[in-house]
C-alpha positions in Angstrom: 0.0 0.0 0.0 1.3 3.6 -1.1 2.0 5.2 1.8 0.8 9.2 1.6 2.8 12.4 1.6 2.0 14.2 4.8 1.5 18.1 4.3 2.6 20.2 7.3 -1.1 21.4 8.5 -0.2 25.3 8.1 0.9 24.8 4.3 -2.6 22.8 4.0 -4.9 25.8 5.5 -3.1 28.3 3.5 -4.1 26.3 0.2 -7.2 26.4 1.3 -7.6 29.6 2.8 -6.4 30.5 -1.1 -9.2 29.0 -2.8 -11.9 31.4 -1.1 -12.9 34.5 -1.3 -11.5 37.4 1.3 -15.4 38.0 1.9 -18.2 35.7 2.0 -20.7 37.3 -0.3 -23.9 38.6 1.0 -27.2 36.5 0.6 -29.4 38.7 -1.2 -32.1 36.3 -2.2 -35.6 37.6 -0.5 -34.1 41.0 -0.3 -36.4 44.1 -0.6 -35.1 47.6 -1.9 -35.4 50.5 -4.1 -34.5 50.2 -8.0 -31.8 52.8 -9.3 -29.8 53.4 -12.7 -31.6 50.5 -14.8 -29.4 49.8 -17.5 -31.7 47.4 -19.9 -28.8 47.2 -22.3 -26.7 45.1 -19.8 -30.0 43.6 -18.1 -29.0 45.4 -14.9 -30.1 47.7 -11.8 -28.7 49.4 -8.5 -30.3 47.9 -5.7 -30.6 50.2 -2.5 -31.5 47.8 0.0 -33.7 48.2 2.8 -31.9 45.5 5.6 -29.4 46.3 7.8 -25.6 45.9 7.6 -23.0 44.7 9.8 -20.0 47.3 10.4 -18.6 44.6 12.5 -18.3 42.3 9.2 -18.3 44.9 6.9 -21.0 42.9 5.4 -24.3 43.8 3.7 -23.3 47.2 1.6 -26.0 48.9 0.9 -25.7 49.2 -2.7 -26.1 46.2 -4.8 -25.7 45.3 -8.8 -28.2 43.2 -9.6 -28.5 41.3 -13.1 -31.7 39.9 -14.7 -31.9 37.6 -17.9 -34.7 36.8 -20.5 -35.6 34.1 -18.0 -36.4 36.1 -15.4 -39.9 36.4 -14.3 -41.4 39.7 -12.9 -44.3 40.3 -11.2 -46.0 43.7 -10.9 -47.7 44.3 -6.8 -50.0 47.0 -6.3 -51.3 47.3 -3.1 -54.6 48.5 -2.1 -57.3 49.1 1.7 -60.0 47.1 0.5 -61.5 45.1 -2.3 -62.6 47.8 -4.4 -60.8 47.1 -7.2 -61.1 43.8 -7.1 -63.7 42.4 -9.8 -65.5 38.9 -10.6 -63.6 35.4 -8.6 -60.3 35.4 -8.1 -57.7 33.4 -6.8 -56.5 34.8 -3.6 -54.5 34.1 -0.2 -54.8 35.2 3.0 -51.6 34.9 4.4 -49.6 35.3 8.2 -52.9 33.7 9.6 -53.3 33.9 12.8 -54.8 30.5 15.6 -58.1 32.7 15.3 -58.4 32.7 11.6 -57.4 29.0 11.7 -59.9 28.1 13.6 -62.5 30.0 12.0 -61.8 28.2 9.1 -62.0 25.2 10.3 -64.9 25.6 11.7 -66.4 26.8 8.3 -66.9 30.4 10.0 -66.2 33.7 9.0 -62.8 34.6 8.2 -61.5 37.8 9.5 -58.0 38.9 7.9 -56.4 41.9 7.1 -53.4 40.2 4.8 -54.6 39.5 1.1 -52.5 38.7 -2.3 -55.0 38.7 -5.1 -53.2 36.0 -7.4 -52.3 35.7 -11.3 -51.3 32.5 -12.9 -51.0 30.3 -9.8 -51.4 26.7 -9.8 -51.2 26.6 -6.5 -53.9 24.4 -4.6 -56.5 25.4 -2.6 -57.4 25.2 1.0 -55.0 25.7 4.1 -51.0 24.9 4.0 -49.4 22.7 5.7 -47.9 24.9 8.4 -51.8 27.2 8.3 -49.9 30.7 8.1 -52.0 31.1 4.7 -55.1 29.4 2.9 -55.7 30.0 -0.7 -58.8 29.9 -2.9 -61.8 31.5 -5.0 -62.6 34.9 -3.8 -65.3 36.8 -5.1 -66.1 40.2 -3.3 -69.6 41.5 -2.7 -71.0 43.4 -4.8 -73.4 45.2 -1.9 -71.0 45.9 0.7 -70.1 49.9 0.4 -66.9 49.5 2.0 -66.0 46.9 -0.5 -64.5 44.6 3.0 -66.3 42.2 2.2 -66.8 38.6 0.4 -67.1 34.7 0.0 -63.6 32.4 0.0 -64.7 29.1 -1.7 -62.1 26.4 -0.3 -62.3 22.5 -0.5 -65.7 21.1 0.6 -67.0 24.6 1.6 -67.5 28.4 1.0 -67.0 30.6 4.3 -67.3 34.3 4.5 -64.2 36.6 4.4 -63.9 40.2 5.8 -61.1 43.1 5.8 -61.3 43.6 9.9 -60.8 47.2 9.1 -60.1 50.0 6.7 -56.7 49.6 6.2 -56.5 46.4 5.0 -53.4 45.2 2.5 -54.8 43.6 -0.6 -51.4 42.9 -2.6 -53.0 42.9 -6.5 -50.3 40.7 -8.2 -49.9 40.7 -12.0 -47.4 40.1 -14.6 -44.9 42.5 -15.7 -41.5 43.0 -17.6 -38.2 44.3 -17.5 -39.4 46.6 -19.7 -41.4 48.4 -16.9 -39.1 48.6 -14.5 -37.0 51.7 -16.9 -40.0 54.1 -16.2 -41.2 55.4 -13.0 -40.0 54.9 -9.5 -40.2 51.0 -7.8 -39.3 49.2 -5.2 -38.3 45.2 -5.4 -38.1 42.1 -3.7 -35.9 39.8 -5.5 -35.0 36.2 -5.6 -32.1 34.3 -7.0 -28.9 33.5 -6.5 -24.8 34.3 -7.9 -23.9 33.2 -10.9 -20.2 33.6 -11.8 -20.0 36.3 -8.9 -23.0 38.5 -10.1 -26.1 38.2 -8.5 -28.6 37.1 -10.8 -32.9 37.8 -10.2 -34.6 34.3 -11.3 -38.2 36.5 -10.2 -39.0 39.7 -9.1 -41.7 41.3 -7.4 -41.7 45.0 -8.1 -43.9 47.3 -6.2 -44.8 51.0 -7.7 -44.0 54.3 -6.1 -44.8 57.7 -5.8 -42.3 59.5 -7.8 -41.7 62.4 -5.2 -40.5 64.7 -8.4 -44.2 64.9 -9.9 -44.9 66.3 -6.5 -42.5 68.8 -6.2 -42.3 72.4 -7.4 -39.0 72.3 -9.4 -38.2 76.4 -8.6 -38.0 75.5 -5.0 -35.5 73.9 -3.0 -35.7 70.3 -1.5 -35.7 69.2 2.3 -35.4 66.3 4.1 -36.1 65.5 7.6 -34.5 62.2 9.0 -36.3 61.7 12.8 -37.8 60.0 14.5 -41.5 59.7 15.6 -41.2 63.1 17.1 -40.7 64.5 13.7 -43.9 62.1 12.5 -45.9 64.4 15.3 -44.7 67.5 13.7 -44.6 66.5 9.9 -48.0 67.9 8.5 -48.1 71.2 10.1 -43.9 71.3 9.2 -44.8 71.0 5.5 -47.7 73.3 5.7 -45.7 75.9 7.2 -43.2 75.4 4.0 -45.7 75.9 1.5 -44.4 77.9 -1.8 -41.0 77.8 0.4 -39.7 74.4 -0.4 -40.3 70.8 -1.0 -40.6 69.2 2.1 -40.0 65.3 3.0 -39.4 63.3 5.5 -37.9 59.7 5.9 -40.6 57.2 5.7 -41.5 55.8 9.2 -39.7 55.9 12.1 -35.6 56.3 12.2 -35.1 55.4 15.5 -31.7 55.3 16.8 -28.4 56.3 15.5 -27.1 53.1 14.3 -30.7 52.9 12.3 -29.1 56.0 11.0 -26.1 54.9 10.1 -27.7 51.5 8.2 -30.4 53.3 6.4 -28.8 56.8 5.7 -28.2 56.0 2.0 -31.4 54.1 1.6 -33.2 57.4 2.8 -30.9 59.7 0.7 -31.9 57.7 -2.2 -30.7 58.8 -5.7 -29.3 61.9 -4.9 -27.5 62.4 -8.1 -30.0 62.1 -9.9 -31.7 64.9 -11.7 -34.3 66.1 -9.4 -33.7 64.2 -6.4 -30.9 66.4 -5.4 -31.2 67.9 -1.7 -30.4 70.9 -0.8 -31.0 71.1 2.9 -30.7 67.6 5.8 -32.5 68.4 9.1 -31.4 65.2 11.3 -31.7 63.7 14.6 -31.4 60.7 16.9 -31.7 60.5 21.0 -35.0 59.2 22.0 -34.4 55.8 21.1 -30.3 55.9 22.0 -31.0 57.2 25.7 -33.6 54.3 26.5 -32.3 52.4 29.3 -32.5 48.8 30.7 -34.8 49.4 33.9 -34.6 46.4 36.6 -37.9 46.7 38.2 -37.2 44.5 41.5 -34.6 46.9 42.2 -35.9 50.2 40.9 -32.7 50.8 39.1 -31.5 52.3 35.4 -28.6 50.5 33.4 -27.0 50.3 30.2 -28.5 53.0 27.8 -29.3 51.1 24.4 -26.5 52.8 22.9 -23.6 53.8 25.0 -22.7 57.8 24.2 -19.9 56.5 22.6 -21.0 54.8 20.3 -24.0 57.2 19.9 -21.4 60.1 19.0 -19.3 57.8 16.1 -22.5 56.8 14.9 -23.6 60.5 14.2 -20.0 61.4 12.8 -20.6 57.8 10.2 -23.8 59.7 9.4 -22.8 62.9 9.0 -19.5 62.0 6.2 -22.6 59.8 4.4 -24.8 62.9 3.9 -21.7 64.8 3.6 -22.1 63.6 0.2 -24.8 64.7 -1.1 -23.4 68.5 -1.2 -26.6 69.9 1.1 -26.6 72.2 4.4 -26.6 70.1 7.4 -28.6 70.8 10.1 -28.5 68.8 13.7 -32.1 69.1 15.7 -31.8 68.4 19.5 -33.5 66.2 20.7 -37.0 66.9 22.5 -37.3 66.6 26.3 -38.3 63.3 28.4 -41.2 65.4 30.6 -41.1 62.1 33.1 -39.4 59.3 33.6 -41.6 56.3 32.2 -41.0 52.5 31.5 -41.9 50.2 29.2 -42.1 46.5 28.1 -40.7 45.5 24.6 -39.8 41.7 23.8 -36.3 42.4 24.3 -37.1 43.3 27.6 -38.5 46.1 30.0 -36.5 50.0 29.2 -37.2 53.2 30.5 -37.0 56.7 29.1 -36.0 58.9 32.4 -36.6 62.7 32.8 -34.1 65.3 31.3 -32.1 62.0 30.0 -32.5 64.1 26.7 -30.0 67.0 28.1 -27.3 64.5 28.5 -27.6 62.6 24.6 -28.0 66.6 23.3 -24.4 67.2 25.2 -22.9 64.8 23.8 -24.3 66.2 20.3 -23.1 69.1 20.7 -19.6 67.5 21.2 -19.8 65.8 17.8 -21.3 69.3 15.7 -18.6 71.7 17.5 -16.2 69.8 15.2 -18.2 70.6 12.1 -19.1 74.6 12.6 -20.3 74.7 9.4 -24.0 72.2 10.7 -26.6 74.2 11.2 -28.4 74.0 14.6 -32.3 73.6 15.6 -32.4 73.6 19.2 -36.2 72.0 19.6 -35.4 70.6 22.7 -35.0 75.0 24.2 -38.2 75.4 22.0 -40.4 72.7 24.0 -38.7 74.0 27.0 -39.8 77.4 26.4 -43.1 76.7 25.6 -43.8 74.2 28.8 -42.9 77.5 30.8 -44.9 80.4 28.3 -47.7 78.4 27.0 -50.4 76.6 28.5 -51.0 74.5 25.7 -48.1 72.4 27.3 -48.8 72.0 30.5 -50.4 68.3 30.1 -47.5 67.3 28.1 -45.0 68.4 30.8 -47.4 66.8 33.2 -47.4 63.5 31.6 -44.7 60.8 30.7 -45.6 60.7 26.7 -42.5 62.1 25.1 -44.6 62.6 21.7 -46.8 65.7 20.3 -50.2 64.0 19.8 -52.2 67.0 20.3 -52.5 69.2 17.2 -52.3 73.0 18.5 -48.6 71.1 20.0 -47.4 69.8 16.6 -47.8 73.0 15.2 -45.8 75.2 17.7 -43.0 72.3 17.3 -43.4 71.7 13.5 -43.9 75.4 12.8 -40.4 76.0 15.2 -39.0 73.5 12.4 -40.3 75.2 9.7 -38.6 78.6 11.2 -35.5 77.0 11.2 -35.6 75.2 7.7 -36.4 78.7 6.5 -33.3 80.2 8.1 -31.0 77.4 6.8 -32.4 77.3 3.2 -31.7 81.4 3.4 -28.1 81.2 4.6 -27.2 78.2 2.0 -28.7 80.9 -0.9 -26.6 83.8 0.6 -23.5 81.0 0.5 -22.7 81.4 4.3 
């Protein structure tokens, strides 16, 4: 028998360590994003990815190439409240069931469900799936229900009743659609496939319609965005109405939490910057409520760790600034709005509280980080709200109470209209090149 050559086991790692890649590339199959710079010559997009990346890994870029072929199959989702546009039977699911929707249908009752893909093409078969999160089968809506919620779900053996719970149902209408589309317009994607020969190559697609924010706009007037969080969902509407004829307004959509949100999703919410049209000329930003939440131990009555250490709450405003840095606009930092009372809450992770003036330490630490870049601009909402808990009695409940958020209206407009004050003054100072 041939005896074998031994290989010293350092030579043998290195020869293998050799025959991979320096980084593991990211799994983008499922993915969901916005679609940029579509290039139907070369059968390719820019993928802006909504998920997170790791800094730790350097992993999960935010910016993606993504490569289609005549194989590719592409599926147009439009998504509507109710049934309304829904006409004649169609093949539906009702997906993310619930025990309760199981049950009732089951039990041949009346299925209540807000979650609805109107189908095209499937072959799918009817009735519940194996694991019950969705059923799928004949729908047809009825005809005499005004608010169009309404309708019968034929399945296996039976036909049971099916109701939107409320008015803001999502009833996904699924059709097909082309690569062809996808060049015009605005979109948003969830794609699925996988790397071939180091590109990553679409084998579906489900693309989703959007607003295109230019139609909107007033092209003589500059462009704003807001990145907050859901303080600056509490002030949006009377912000924007304030700015009327003075620029075009916009905030990030939903909630950007904390910093290293920010720092994930900054180019995401910057979106095609370059872009003719999409330009922005002025970025109001801000992060705190969410970083100074700390872990609250309830047996003992005491605060710990806040969910992001100062730290790491001033590098990850620095990351965020050189990203929007970028886009060539006037920088504006908004402090962050009081805590009125200390207050605790219960999320899965655990139990957190906010605690009073914990906002005047975070905005400190803010001010650290801006006093290196004199040129940011600076919206002190946090001395606005101040002021007006001491001069105006319309605050007086919200300094009374533990809510940190405007819910009342005559509120949002002293804060948003504050906001609106200082937009004006930063858009002024960019056009008088200070």
């Amino acid at each position: 028998m041939e005896t074998l050559k031994k290989i010293p086991l350092l030579t043998a790692c290195v020869a293998l360590l050799n025959t991979l890649p320096l980084h593991a590339a990211e799994d983008l199959n499922g993915v969901k994003g916005k679609i940029f710079h579509v290039d139907p010559a070369k059968k390719c997009f820019e993928l802006l990815k909504e998920t997170v990346y790791d800094p730790k890994t350097d992993e999960g870029k935010s910016r993606h190439t993504i490569h289609w072929t005549d194989a590719t199959r592409f599926t147009k989702v439009v998504r509507h409240k109710n049934f309304k546009n829904i006409h004649g039977r169609q093949m539906v699911e009702f997906y993310d069931l619930n025990d309760n929707a199981v049950q009732a249908i089951k039990a041949g009752g009346e299925l209540r469900h807000r979650s609805v893909k109107v189908l095209t093409g499937t072959d799918k078969p009817h009735g519940l799936s194996k694991d019950r999160s969705s059923v799928i089968g004949w729908f047809t809506p009825d005809k005499t229900d005004n608010r169009h919620r309404k309708g019968s779900l034929e399945l296996p053996g039976k036909t049971i009743k099916a109701t939107l719970p409320g008015p803001n149902g999502m009833v996904d209408v699924y059709s097909p659609s082309t690569a062809k589309a996808i060049s015009d317009g605005v979109w948003q994607t969830r794609i699925h496939g996988a790397y071939v020969d180091g590109d990553f190559t679409a084998s579906r697609m489900e693309v989703f319609p959007q607003i295109d924010l230019r139609k909107l706009d007033d092209p003589n007037l500059p462009r704003v965005l807001v990145v907050g969080d859901s303080i600056s969902m509490n002030y949006h509407v009377s912000a924007k109405k304030a700015l009327k004829g003075i620029a075009n307004y916009h905030r990030v959509e939903g909630n950007a939490g904390p910093s290293d949100r920010g720092v994930a999703c900054m180019e995401l919410w910057l979106g095609d910057y370059k872009a003719k049209g999409q330009h922005w000329d002025l970025i109001q930003f801000n992060h705190g409520l969410h970083d100074l939440k700390q872990w609250y131990n309830e047996e003992t009555k005491t605060f710990g760790k806040y969910q992001l250490d100062i730290e790491q709450y001033k590098a990850n405003l620095e990351k965020e600034i050189a990203i929007m840095r970028k886009t060539g606009a006037t920088l504006m930092w908004c402090s962050t709005t009081p805590v009125p009372n200390t207050s605790i809450g219960h999320w899965e992770i655990g139990t957190m509280a906010r605690r009073k003036d914990e906002d005047l330490v975070f905005n400190k630490a803010a001010m650290e980080v801006m006093a290196k870049h004199p040129d940011i601009l600076i919206n002190d909402l946090n001395a606005t709200v101040r002021k007006a808990v001491k001069t105006n009695e319309l605050f007086k409940s919200w300094a009374e109470g533990k809510d940190v958020h405007f819910w009342n209206r005559q509120q949002a407009e002293v804060v948003g209209n504050a906001v609106a004050e200082a937009i004006k003054k930063g858009l002024a100072e960019r056009k008088a090149g200070k």
